[in-house]
N, C-alpha and C positions, 0 to 999 in steps of 0.2 A: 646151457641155461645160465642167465646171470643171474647173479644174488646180489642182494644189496651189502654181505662183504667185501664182493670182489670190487663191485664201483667205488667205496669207500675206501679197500687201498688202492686203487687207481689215485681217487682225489686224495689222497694222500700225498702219491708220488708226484703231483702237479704243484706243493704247494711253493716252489720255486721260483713259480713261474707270474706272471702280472694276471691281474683279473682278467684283463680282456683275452691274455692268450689261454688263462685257463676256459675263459666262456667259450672260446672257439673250440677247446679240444671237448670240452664236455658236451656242446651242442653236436658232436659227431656222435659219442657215448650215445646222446639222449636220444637221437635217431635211430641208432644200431640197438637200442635197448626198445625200441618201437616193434621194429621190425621181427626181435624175437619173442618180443610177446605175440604178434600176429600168429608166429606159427607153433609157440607152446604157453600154452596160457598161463600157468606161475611163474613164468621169466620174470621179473625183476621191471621194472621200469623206471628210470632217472625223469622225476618230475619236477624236481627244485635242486637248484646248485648250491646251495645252502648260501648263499653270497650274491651280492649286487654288483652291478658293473657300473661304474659313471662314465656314460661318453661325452668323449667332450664334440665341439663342434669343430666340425673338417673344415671349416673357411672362416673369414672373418669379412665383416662388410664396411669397411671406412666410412668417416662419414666426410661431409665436405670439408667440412672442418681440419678434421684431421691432415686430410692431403694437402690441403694448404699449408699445416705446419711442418709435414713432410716435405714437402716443395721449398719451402724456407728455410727450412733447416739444413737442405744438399746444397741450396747455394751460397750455404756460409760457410761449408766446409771449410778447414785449413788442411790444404796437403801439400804436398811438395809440387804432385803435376799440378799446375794449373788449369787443367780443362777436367779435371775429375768432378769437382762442383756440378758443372753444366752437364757430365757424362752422366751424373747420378739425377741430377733433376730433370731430364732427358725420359731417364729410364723410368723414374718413378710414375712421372705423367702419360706416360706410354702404355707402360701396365694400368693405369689404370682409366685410361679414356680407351682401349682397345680390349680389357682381357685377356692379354695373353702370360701363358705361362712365363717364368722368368728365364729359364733356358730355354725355349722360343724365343725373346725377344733380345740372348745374348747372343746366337746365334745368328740373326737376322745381317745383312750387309748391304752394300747400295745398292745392288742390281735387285734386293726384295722391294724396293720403295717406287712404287708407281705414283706419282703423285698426280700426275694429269687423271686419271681415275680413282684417285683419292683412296687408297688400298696398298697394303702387304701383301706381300706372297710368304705363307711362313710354311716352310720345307720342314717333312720330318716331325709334324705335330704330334699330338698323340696318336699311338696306332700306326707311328709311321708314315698319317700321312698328308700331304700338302692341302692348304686351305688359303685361300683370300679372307683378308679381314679388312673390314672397310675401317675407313678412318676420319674422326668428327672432324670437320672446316677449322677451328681451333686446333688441333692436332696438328694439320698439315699445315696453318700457317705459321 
């Protein structure tokens, strides 16, 4: 049976750790404290974590704007190679007229670039696995 002592030093022992890892581990608590109430009914139930989680956002969306000044800003770089500028505003506009991740698009080489069919061949995507990705008339030219 659980008791709402024993949850309480659990959440105790978590206070270590970040909110979201604590909301992960108490959302298994909250589950397994579900399921023994099902089968003894004064089990204990974890219904609040006593704490909020703030998530932030997993992507972010450029706007035009923005990549323009990104775009302008790789090709001012100062570095010692000179073709790093062009490698970086290369890349920039790539990821973002295409989508693709950026270890996808470091990995990519000549033989991925089809251009008479206006496409990539990117090896090894997520999941391991190969996909065409077309690519806008701007891009390819």
């Amino acid at each position: 049976m659980l008791s709402p002592e024993i949850v309480r030093l659990y959440l105790d022992s978590k206070n270590a750790l970040t909110p979201l890892g604590r909301h992960g581990d108490l959302s298994a608590v909250r589950t397994f404290s579900k399921y023994l109430q099902a089968r003894q009914a004064d089990s204990f139930v974890l219904h609040d974590y006593g704490f909020r989680v703030q998530y932030r956002p997993r992507f972010y969306l450029y706007t035009r704007a923005e990549i323009v000044t990104l775009l302008g800003a790789a090709r001012r770089l100062k570095h010692a190679d000179p073709t790093r500028p062009f490698c970086l505003h290369l890349l920039i506009g790539l990821l973002y007229t295409t989508g693709l991740r950026l270890s996808e698009a470091l990995a990519l080489n000549d033989a991925d670039l089809d251009l008479n069919r206006a496409r990539l061949l990117v090896r090894k995507g997520k999941f391991g696995k190969d996909r065409y990705v077309a690519l806008h008339p701007t891009t390819v030219a």
